[in-house]
C-alpha positions in Angstrom: 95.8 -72.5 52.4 98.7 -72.1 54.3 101.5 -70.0 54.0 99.5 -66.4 53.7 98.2 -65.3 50.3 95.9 -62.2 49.3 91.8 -62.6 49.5 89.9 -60.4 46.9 87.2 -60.0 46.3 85.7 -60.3 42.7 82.4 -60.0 40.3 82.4 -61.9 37.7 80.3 -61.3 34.2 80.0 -64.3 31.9 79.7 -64.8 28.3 82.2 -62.2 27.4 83.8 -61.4 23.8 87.5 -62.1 25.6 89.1 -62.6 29.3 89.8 -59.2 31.0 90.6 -57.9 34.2 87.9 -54.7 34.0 89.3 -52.9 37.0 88.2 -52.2 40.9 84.2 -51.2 41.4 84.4 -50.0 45.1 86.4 -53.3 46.9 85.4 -55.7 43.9 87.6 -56.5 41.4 85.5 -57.1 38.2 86.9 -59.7 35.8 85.1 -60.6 32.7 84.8 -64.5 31.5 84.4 -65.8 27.7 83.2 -69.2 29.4 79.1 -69.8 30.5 78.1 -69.7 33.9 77.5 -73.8 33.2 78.8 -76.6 35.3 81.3 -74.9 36.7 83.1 -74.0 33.0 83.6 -69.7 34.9 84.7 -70.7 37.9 87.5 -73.3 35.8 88.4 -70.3 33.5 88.3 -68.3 36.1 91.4 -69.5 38.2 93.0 -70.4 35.3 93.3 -66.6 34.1 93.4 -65.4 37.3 96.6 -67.6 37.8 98.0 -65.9 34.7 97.3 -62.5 35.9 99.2 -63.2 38.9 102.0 -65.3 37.8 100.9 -68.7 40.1 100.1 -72.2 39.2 96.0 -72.4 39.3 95.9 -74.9 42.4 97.3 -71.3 44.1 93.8 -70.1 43.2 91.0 -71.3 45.8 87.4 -70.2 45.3 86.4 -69.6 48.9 82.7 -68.2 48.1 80.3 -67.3 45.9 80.1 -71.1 43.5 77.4 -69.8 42.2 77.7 -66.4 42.3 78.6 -63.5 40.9 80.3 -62.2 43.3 83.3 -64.3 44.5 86.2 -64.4 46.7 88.8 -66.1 46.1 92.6 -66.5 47.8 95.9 -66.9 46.4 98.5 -68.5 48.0 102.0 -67.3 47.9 101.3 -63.8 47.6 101.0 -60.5 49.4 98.5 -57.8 49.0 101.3 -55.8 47.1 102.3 -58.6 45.1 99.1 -58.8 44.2 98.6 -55.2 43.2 101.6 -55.6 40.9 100.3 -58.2 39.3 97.3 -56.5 38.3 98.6 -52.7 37.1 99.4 -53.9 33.8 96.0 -55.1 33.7 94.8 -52.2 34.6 96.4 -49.5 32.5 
């Protein structure tokens, strides 16, 4: 993970009808998943959307906690807290 990135923090709910970022509960960003929390199938989906919403390849995404957690934080590489932010507002809307 070099080169900066962003950290953020997220909770995650499972078993959802369709991928969506929710929006920000306090600091968390809550992002739902269609995939079971199951042998790791969320955390895969996970930073595969998440590399969608922010326009990276998904070996940008790194899980740093929370494997088997709701509550997550992850980093991506290559962008900036702002970059980040942009990424996000049309999710948000």
């Amino acid at each position: 993970m070099t080169g900066g990135g962003v950290k953020i923090s997220l909770r995650v709910i499972p078993n959802a009808s369709h991928n969506e970022v929710v929006g920000w509960r306090g600091s968390e960003l809550t992002v739902k998943l269609t995939a079971t929390p199951v042998k790791g199938r969320a955390n895969r989906q996970l930073c595969g959307f998440l590399a969608e919403v922010f326009g990276v390849s998904p070996a940008e995404i790194a899980l740093l906690r929370g494997q088997t957690s709701r509550r997550k934080t992850i980093h991506v590489a290559g962008l900036s807290a702002a970059e980040a932010r942009e990424c996000l507002r049309p999710h948000l809307d």
